[in-house]
Each structure stands twice: as structure tokens, then as C-alpha cells.
C-alpha positions in Angstrom: -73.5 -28.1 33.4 -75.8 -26.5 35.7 -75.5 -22.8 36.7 -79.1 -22.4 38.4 -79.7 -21.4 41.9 -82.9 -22.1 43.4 -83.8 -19.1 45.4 -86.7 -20.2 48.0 -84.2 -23.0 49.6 -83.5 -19.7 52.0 -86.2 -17.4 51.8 -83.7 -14.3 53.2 -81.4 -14.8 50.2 -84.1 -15.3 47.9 -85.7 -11.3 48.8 -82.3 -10.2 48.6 -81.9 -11.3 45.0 -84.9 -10.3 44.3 -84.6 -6.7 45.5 -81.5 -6.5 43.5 -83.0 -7.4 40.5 -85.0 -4.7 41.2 -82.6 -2.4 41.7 -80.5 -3.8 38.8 -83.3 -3.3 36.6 -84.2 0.5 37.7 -79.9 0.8 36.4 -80.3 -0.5 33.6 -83.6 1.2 32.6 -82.0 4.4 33.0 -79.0 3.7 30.7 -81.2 2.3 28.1 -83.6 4.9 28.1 -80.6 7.2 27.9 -79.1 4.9 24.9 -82.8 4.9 22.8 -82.7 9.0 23.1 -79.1 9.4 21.8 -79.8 6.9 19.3 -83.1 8.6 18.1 -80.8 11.7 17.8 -78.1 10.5 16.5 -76.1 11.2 19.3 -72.6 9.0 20.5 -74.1 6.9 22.9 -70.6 4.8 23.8 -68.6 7.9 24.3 -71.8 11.1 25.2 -72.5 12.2 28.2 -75.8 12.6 30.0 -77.0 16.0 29.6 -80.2 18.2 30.5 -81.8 18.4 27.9 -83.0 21.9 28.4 -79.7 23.6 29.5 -77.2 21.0 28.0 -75.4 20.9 31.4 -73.6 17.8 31.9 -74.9 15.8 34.1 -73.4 14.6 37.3 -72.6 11.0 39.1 -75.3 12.4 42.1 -78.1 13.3 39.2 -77.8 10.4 37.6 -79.1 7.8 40.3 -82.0 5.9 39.0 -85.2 6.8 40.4 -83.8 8.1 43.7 -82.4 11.2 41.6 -85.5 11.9 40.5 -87.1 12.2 43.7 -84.8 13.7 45.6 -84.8 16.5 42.4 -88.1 17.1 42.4 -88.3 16.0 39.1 -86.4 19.3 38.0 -82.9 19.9 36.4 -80.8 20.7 39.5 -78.7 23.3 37.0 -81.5 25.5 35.1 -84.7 24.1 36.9 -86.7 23.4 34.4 -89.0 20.2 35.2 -87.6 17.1 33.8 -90.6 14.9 32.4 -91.0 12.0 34.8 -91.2 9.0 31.5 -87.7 7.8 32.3 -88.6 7.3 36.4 -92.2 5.2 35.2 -89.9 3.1 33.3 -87.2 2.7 35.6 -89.8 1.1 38.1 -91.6 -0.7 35.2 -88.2 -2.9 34.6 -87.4 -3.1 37.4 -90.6 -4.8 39.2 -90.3 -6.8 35.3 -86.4 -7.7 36.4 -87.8 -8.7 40.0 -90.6 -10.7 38.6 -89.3 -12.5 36.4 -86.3 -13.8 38.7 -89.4 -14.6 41.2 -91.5 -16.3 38.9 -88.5 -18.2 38.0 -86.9 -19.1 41.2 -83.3 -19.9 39.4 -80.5 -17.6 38.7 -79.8 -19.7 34.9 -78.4 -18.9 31.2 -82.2 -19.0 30.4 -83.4 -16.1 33.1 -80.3 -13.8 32.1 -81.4 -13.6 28.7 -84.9 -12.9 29.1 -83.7 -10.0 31.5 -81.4 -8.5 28.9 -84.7 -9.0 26.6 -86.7 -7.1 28.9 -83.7 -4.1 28.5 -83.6 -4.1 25.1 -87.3 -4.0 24.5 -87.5 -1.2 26.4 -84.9 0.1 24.8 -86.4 -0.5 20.9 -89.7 0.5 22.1 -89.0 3.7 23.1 -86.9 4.7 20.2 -89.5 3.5 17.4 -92.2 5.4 19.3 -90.1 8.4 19.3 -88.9 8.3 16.1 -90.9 5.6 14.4 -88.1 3.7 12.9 -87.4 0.1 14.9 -82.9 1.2 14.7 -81.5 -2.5 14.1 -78.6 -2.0 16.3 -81.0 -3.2 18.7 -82.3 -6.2 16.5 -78.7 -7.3 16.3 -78.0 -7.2 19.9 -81.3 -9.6 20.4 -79.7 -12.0 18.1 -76.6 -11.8 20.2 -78.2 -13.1 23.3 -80.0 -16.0 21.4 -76.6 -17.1 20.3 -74.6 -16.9 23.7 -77.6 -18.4 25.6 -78.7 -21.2 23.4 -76.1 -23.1 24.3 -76.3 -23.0 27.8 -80.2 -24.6 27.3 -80.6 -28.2 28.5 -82.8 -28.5 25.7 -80.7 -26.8 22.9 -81.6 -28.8 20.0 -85.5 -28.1 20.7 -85.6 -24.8 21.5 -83.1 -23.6 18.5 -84.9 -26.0 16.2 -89.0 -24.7 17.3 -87.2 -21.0 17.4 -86.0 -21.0 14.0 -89.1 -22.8 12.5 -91.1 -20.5 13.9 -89.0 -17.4 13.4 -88.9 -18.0 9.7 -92.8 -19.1 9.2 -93.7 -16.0 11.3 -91.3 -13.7 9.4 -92.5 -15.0 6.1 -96.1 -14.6 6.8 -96.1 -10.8 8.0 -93.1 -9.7 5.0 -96.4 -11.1 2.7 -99.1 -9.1 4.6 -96.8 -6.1 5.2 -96.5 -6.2 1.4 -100.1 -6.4 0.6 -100.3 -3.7 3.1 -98.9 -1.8 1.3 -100.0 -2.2 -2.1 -103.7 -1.6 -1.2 -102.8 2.0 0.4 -100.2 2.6 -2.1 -97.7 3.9 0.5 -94.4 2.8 2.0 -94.4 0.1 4.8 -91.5 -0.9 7.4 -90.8 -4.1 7.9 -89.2 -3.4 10.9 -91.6 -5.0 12.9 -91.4 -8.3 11.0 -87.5 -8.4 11.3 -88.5 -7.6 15.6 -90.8 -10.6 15.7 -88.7 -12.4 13.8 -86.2 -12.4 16.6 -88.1 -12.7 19.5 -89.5 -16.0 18.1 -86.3 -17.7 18.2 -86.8 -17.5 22.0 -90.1 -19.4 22.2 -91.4 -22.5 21.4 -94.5 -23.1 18.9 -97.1 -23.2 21.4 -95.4 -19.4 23.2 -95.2 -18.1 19.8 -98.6 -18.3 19.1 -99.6 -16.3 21.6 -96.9 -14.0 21.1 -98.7 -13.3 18.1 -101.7 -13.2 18.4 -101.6 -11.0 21.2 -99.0 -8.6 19.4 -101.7 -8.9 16.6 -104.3 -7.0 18.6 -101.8 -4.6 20.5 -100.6 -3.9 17.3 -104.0 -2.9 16.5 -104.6 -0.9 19.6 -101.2 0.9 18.9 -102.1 1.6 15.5 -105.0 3.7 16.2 -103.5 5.8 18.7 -101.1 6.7 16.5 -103.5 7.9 13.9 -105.3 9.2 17.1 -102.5 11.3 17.6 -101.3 11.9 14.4 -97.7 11.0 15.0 -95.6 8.1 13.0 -96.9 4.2 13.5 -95.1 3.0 16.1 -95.7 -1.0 16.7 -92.7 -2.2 18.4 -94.2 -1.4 21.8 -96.8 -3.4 21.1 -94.9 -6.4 19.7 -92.4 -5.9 23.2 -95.5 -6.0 25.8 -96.9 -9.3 23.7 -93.7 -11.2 23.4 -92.4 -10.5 27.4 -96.1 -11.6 28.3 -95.8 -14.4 26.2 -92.9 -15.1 28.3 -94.5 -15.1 31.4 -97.7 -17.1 30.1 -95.3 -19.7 28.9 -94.2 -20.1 32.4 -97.1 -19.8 34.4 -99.7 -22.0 32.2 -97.7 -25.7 31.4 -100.1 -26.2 28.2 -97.8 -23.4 26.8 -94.2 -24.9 28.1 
């Protein structure tokens, strides 16, 4: 059963879809953003309601437009008018040129493209919450597991990709558990394994050859991450560098064939 759609057949449809993935993506990047801070706090993010976080006002159906709110704002509260920090605009447009590119790089509307898109959200989403708060909330591991489970079936080469993915999800996982373990012993402090259990995941979703560069890339982000944090002086945060490596690794899997 095929569900693809090959966009370029007719170029106008293909920009239209395009464009809306954009815009699709700019949605979704401002309710996940919204999600990782009411997570971090502890807040109900099913039920709450967007709120200044200055003034507490609720927020209305007119401020709550993604990036075109902002804008039209001024980047300030439209209730107290204090300036509202412009982090959740950057990363509405971030997702969604990553939505549009990755439908364009693609070509097909497919089982396979939806759940690297609800990848890109929930990296995002993770990302931002472990760099606030330093802590990788596994709400947000399980939902990645959920969209390997509803999408591997829909693969035309199931077997193979859930048979590399696991392989390499467990080898992976082992490995970094060990060295997050030595870690730890040689500084005598406590270590999350947060990150393991994040990569763990993601490599269900690419093949040996994508997974390696997955992480070796993450390996050296990781690193880069690592000392701005100690830069900074704020909690480790690595899951932003383990979400840019793997969504690359995406991309180079697609672009280069050696990697496919």
C-alpha cells in the first residue's frame, strides 16, 4: 500500500505543500515550545492556558499566532508591555524551514516523511526543556517510541529498518550506559543517562550506516555543548546536541546514497 505523493509532477502543488509545511511547522513550534516550558515548570500542559509570563494574563486566540503575533506585537506583551524574548519566533521559523525542507528534499507526502516531521517537533520540544532545566523529561522519549511503532509498519522495507534500528539502538545504548558509567566513577559525581535512553530512540530510525554518523557527530556536538555549559555555568544540557546530530543524520542519509 502506497500513500506517497510525488510533489514535482505539478510544480504549483508541490510550493503549495511546501509552504504549508512551513507554516504547519511555525504551528507546531509554538505549541511545543509552549508544552517544554509548562513541562519544565511543572505546569498542566493538556488542560493550561498560554499566559504572559510577566503579567500572567491569559493569552488570547489573536496573540497566539505563530510568528505573525510576534511581529505584529512588537515582540511585547500586548497586556503589561513588557518585551517578550524573541527564542520562541527563532524557533518557530527554524521548524518550519526544517518541516519545508524536509518535505522538499523528499518530494513524497509518505508514513516515512510524517514521522521524521513529528521527530523534528519533538526534538525541539526535548531540547529545549533539557536545556532549561537539564533533565531530558521522558514523556518525550515515550512519545518518540510511539511514532517508531505506528510508522514502521507503513515502511516498504519493515523487516530491515526495524531489524538495523533495534541492532543498533541496543549496541549504541549499551556502549554509552558503559561510558556514562565510567564517567562517572572517575569524577565521583552523579551522571544522567538521559541522553543514552534519547539516542537510544532515535536509532531505531536509522540504519547502521545513518547511525554512525548520528553518532559521531552527536559525539562532537556533545562536546561543543558540554563546554558551553561549563562556559556558562548552568546544568549539562546534551540533548540539543544529540537532536541537531540525529535530524542531520537524517538529511545526510538522504542526500549522500553511500548512507541509504
Amino acid at each position: 500500500m502506497d500513500f506517497s505523493y510525488p510533489l514535482f509532477q505539478i510544480p504549483f502543488v508541490g510550493v503549495y505543500l511546501i509552504v504549508l509545511a512551513f507554516l504547519f511547522g511555525a504551528v507546531f513550534a509554538s505549541f511545543i515550545t509552549c508544552t517544554a516550558w509548562r513541562v519544565v515548570r511543572n505546569e498542566d500542559w493538556i488542560y493550561g492556558h498560554s499566559h504572559c509570563d510577566t503579567c500572567g494574563h491569559e493569552l488570547s486566540t489573536a496573540d497566539l499566532f505563530p510568528i505573525v503575533s510576534y511581529i505584529a506585537l512588537k515582540g511585547k506583551c500586548r497586556y503589561c508591555g513588557s518585551k517578550v524574548p524573541p527564542r520562541d519566533l527563532i524557533f518557530e521559523i527554524i521548524l518550519g524551514v526544517l518541516f519545508a525542507a524536509t518535505l522538499w528534499l523528499h518530494g513524497v507526502v509518505d508514513a516515512a516523511v510524517i514521522a521524521v516531521l513529528a521527530l523534528e517537533m519533538l526534538l525541539l520540544g526535548l531540547s529545549l526543556a533539557d536545556w532549561d532545566s537539564g533533565v531530558i523529561p521522558n514523556g518525550f522519549l515515550a512519545a518518540i517510541l510511539v511514532v517508531w511503532i505506528m510508522s514502521v509498519g507503513f515502511r516498504p522495507d519493515t523487516q530491515r529498518f526495524a531489524f538495523e534500528g533495534l541492532i543498533a539502538s541496543l549496541a549504541a545504548g549499551i556502549l554509552m550506559a558503559i561510558v556514562t558509567a565510567v564517567i562517572g566513577k572517575l569524577f565521583k559525581s552523579k551522571v544522567s543517562y538521559g541522553p543514552t535512553k534519547l539516542a537510544m530512540c532515535l536509532l531505531l530510525f536509522l540504519g547502521f550506516k545513518g547511525s554512525v554518523v548520528a553518532v559521531a557527530l552527536g559525539l562532537l556536538l556533545g562536546i561543543v555543548f558540554a563546554l558551553i555549559c561549563k562556559a556558562k555555568k548552568r546544568k549539562m544540557s546534551i540533548a540539543p546536541a544529540i537532536s541537531i546530530a540525529f535530524v542531520a543524520a537524517f538529511f545526510v542519509k538522504d542526500l549522500v546514497p553511500f548512507f541509504s
